[in-house]
C-alpha positions as CSV (number, residue, x, y, z in Angstrom):
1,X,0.0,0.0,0.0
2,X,1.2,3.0,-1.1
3,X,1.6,6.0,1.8
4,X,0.2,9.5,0.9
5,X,1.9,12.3,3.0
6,X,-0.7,15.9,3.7
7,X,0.3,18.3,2.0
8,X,0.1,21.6,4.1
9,X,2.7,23.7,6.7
10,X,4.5,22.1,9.6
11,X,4.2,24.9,12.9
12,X,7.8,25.9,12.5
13,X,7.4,26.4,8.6
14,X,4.5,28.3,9.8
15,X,6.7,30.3,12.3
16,X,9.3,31.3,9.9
17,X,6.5,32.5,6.9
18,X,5.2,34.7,9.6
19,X,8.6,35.7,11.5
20,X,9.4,36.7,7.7
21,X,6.2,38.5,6.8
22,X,6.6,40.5,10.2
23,X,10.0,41.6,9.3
24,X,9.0,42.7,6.0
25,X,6.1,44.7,7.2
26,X,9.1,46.5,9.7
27,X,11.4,47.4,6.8
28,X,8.2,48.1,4.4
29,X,6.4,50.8,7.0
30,X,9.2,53.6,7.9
31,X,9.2,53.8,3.9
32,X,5.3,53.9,3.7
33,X,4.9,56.3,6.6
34,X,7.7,58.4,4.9
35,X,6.1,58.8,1.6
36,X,2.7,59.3,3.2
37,X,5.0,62.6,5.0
38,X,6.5,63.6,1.8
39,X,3.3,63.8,0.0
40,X,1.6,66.0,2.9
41,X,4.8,68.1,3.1
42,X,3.9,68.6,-1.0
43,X,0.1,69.7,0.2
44,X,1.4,71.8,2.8
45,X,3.4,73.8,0.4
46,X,0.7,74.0,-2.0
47,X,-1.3,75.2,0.8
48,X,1.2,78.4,1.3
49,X,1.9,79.1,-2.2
50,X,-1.7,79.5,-2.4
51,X,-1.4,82.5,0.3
52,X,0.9,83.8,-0.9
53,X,-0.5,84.2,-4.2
54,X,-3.9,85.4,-2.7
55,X,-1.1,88.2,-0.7
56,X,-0.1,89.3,-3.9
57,X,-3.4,89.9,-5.5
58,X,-4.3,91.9,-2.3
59,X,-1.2,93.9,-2.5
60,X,-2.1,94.0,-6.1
61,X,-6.0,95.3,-5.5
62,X,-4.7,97.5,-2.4
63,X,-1.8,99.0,-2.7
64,X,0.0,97.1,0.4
65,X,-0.2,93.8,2.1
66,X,-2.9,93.5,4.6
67,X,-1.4,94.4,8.2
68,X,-1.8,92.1,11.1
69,X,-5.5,92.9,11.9
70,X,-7.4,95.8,12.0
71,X,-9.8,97.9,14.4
72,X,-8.6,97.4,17.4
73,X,-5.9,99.3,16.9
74,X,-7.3,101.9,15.1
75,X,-10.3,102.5,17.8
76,X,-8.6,100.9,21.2
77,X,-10.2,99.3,23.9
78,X,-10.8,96.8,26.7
79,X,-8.6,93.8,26.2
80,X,-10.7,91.3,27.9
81,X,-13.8,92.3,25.9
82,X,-12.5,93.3,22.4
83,X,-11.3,91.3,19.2
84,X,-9.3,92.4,16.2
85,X,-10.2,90.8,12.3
86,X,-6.9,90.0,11.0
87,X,-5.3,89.5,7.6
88,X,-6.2,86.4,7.0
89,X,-9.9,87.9,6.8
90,X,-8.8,90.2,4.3
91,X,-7.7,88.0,1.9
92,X,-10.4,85.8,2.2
93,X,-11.8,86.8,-1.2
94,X,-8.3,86.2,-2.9
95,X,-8.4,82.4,-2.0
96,X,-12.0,81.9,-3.3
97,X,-13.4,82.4,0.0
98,X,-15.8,85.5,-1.3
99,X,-19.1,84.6,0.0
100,X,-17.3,83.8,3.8
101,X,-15.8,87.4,3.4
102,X,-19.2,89.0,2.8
103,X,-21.1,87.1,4.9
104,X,-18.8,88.3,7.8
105,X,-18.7,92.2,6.3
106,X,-15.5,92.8,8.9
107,X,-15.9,96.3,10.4
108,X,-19.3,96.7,8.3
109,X,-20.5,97.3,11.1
110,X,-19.3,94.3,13.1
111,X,-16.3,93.8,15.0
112,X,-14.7,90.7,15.9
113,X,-16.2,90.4,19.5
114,X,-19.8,91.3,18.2
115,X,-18.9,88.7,15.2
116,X,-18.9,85.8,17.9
117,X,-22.2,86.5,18.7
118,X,-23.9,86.5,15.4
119,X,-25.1,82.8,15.0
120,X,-24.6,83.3,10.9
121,X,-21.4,84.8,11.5
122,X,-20.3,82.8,14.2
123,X,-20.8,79.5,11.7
124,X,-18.4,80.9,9.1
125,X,-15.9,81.8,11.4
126,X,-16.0,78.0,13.2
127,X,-15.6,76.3,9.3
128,X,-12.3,75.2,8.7
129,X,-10.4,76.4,5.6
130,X,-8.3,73.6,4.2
131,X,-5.9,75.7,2.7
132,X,-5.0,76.9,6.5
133,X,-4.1,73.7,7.7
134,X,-1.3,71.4,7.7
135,X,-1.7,68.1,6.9
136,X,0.7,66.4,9.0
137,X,-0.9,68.6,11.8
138,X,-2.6,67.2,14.7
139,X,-4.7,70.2,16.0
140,X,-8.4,70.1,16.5
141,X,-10.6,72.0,14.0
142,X,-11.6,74.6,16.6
143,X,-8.6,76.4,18.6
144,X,-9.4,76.0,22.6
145,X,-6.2,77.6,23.2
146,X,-6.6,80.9,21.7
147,X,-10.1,81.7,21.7
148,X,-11.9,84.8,20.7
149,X,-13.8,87.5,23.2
150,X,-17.7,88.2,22.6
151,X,-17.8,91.8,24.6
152,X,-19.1,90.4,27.8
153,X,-15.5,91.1,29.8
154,X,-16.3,87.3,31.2
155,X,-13.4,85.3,29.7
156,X,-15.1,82.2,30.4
157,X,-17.5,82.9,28.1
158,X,-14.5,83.3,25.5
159,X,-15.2,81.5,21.7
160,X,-13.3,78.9,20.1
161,X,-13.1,79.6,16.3
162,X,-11.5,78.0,13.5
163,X,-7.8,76.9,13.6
164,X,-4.6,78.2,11.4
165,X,-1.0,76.7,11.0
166,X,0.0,79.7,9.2
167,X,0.9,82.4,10.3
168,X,2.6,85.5,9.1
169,X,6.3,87.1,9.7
170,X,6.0,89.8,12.0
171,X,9.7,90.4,13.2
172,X,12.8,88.3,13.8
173,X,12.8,88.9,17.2
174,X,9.8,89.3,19.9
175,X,6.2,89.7,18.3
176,X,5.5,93.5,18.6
177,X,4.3,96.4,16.5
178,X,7.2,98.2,15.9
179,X,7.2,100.9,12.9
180,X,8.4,100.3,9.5
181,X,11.1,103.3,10.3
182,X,12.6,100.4,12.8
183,X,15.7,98.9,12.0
184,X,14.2,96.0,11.5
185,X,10.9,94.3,10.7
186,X,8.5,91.9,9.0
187,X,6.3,92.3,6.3
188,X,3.4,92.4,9.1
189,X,3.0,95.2,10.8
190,X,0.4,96.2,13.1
191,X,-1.5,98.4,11.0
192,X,-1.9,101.3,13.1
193,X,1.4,102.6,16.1
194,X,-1.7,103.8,19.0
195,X,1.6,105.7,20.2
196,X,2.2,107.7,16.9
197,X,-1.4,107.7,16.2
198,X,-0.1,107.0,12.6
199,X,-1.5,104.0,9.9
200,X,1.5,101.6,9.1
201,X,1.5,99.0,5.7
202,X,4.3,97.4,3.9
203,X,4.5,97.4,0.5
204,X,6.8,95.7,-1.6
205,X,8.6,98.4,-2.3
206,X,9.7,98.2,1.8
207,X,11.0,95.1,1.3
208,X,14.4,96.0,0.5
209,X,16.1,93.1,1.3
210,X,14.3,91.8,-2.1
211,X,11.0,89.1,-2.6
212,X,13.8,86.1,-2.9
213,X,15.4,86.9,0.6
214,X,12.2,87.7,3.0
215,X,10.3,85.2,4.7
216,X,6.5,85.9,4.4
217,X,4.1,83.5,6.0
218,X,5.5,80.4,8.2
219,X,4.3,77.3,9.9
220,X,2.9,76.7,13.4
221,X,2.1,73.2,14.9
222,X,-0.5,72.4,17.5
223,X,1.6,70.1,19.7
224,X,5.0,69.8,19.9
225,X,7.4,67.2,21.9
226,X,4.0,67.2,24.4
227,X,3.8,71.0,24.3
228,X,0.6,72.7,23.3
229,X,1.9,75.4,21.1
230,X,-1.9,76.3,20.3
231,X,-1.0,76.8,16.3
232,X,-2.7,80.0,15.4
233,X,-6.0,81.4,14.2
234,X,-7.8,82.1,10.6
235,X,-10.1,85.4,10.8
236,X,-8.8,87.3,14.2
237,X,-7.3,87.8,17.8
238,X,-8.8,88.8,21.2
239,X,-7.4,91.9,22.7
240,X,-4.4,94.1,21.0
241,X,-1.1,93.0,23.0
242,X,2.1,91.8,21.8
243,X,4.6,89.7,23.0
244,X,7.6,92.2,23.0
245,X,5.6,94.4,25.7
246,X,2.8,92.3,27.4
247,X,4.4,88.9,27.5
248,X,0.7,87.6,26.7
249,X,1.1,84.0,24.8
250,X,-2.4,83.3,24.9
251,X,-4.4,86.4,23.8
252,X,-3.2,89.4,21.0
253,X,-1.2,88.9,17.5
254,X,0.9,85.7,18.4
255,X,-2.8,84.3,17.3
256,X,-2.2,86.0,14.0
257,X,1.9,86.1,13.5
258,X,4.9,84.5,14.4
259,X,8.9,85.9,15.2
260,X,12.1,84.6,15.3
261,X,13.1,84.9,18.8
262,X,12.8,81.5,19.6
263,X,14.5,78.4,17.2
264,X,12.3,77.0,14.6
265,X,10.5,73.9,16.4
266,X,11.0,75.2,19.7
267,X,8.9,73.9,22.1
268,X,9.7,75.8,25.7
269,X,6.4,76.7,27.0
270,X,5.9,79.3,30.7
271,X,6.0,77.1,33.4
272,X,6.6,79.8,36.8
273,X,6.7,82.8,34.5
274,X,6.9,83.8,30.4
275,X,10.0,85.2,29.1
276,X,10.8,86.2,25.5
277,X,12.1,82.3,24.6
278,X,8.6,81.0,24.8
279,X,8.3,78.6,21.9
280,X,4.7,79.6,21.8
281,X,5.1,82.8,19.5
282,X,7.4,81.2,16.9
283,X,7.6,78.8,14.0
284,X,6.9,75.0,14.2
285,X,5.4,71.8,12.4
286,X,5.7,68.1,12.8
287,X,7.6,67.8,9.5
288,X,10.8,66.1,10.6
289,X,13.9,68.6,10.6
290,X,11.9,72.1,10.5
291,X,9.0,74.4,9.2
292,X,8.2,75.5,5.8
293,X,8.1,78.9,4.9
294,X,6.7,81.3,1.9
295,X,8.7,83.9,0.6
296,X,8.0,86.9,-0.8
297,X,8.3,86.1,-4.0
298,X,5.6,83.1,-3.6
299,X,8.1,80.4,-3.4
300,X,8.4,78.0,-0.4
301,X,11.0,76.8,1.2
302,X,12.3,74.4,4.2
303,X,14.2,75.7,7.0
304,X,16.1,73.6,8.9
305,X,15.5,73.6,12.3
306,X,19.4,74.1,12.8
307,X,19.5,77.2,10.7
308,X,22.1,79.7,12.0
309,X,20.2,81.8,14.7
310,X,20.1,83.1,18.5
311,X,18.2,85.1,20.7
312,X,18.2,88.8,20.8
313,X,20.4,91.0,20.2
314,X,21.1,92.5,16.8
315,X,20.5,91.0,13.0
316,X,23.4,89.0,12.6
317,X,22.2,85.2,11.6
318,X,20.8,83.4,9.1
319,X,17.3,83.2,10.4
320,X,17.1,86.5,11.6
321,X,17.7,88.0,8.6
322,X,15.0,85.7,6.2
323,X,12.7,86.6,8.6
324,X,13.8,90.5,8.4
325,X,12.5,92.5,5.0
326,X,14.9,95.5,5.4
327,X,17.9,94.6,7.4
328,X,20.3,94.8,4.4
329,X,22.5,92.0,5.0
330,X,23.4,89.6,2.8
331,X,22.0,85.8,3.6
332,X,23.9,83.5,2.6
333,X,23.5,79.5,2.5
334,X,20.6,77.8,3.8
């Protein structure tokens, strides 16, 4: 009689098919998670060439680039019961976000604080904008860190609106609303100095340093390294202060803008008190190795996250002087 032997896997035969498959899947996954990264890295600087594009055709339409936000500066007021509209507002119409623009009518008559208490309004300004966000971010759609004043003095009653990762280039050191006269500056100024009762804008022509050499809008992630950086918002701030004299991380134009006195990726947060380090008010994103950034001249580009910078003091790195539009030094490699 003649013996038939199974077909079919012995356990260790078994073992070793799956010991295999497992190491496979190891060595196949850093490459899939990696191109899954590259290609959101692509969509995120899609996301900023489209702003500044939409930058340009404001500048183009007004004259200037949109300031950092606008009313509260011009009028003044409480901080714990007024809100600014900021630039990104403004250019909502140039990234084919018209009807959102005129459904809010900024300033016409509403400001930001009565905005937040419009239920119409109030809708637009909690719908997220895709072109705002990064996709390797991990932020929620609505900002409860920075959250928007409805007039009623009662910061509890505060309202969460809709998240931004990018933010614009105030100043390479401390956020703060200093004049286009200063030795340096950002393309985003404050709008209005309450000091010199004077109306500030850049204009291309200001940035002197030339389009190819200025940093315009940057990146800002929601969590870094376990610190809440908070990211930044879309249509507006609460409250008018800036970091360079208030030392206020959660309300004023860090919502808005971002500076360079802090390292790209930074993630130092207050713990017994703020200083002008806090990672808070500078550039970030969970893109391995630094933050993107669009220049004046609508390009993007990547900046390390070990870029030549420091803290303070005058204009003399790398850093410093991309994020500066009228310094007057030359750059160099980056």
């Amino acid at each position: 009689m003649i013996a038939y032997r199974k077909k079919g896997f012995t356990l260790v035969e078994l073992l070793v098919v799956i010991a295999i498959i497992g190491v496979l899947i190891a060595l196949l996954l850093p490459a899939v998670q990696q191109a899954r990264e590259a290609a959101r890295r692509m969509q995120c600087t899609n996301h900023l060439k489209q702003l500044a594009l939409a930058l340009h055709n404001y500048h183009d339409t007004y004259g200037a680039f949109p300031a950092i936000s606008y009313d509260h500066e011009v009028n003044g007021g409480d901080e714990t019961r007024h809100a600014s509209w900021s630039w990104g507002t403004m250019i909502l119409p140039q990234i084919e976000q018209s009807p959102a623009y005129d459904t809010l009518s900024p300033s016409s008559p509403d400001r930001l604080h009565q905005a937040v208490n419009n239920p119409t309004k109030l809708a637009v300004l909690q719908t997220p904008i895709t072109t705002w966000r990064c996709p390797s971010d991990v932020g929620p759609t609505l900002n409860s860190h920075l959250t928007i004043n409805n007039g009623s003095g009662d910061q509890t009653q505060d309202v969460q609106i809709a998240t931004a990762n990018y933010l614009g280039v105030n100043h390479s050191g401390d956020i703060g609303r200093s004049t286009k006269n200063a030795a340096v500056n950002g393309i985003f100024v404050a709008g209005t100095n309450v000091e010199q009762n004077k109306r500030m804008v850049c204009r291309l022509r200001d940035v002197l340093d030339g389009t190819s050499n200025t940093a315009m809008v940057g990146e800002r992630a929601w969590m870094l390294g376990g610190a809440e950086l908070g990211a930044g918002l879309i249509y507006g701030h609460t409250g008018n202060e800036d970091i360079e004299r208030s030392h206020n991380y959660l309300d004023g134009f860090i919502a808005v803008v971002g500076a360079g006195k802090t390292h790209i990726n930074m993630n130092d947060i207050c713990g017994t008190g703020c200083d002008d380090r806090d990672g808070r008010q500078g550039f970030s994103s969970l893109h391995p190795g630094g933050a993107q950034f669009a220049f004046a001249d609508g390009s993007v580009h990547f900046l390390s996250e070990n870029i030549d910078d420091d803290f303070g003091g005058p204009v003399d790195t790398t850093y410093e002087r991309i994020l500066s539009c009228n310094d007057g030094q030359v750059i160099g490699n980056y």
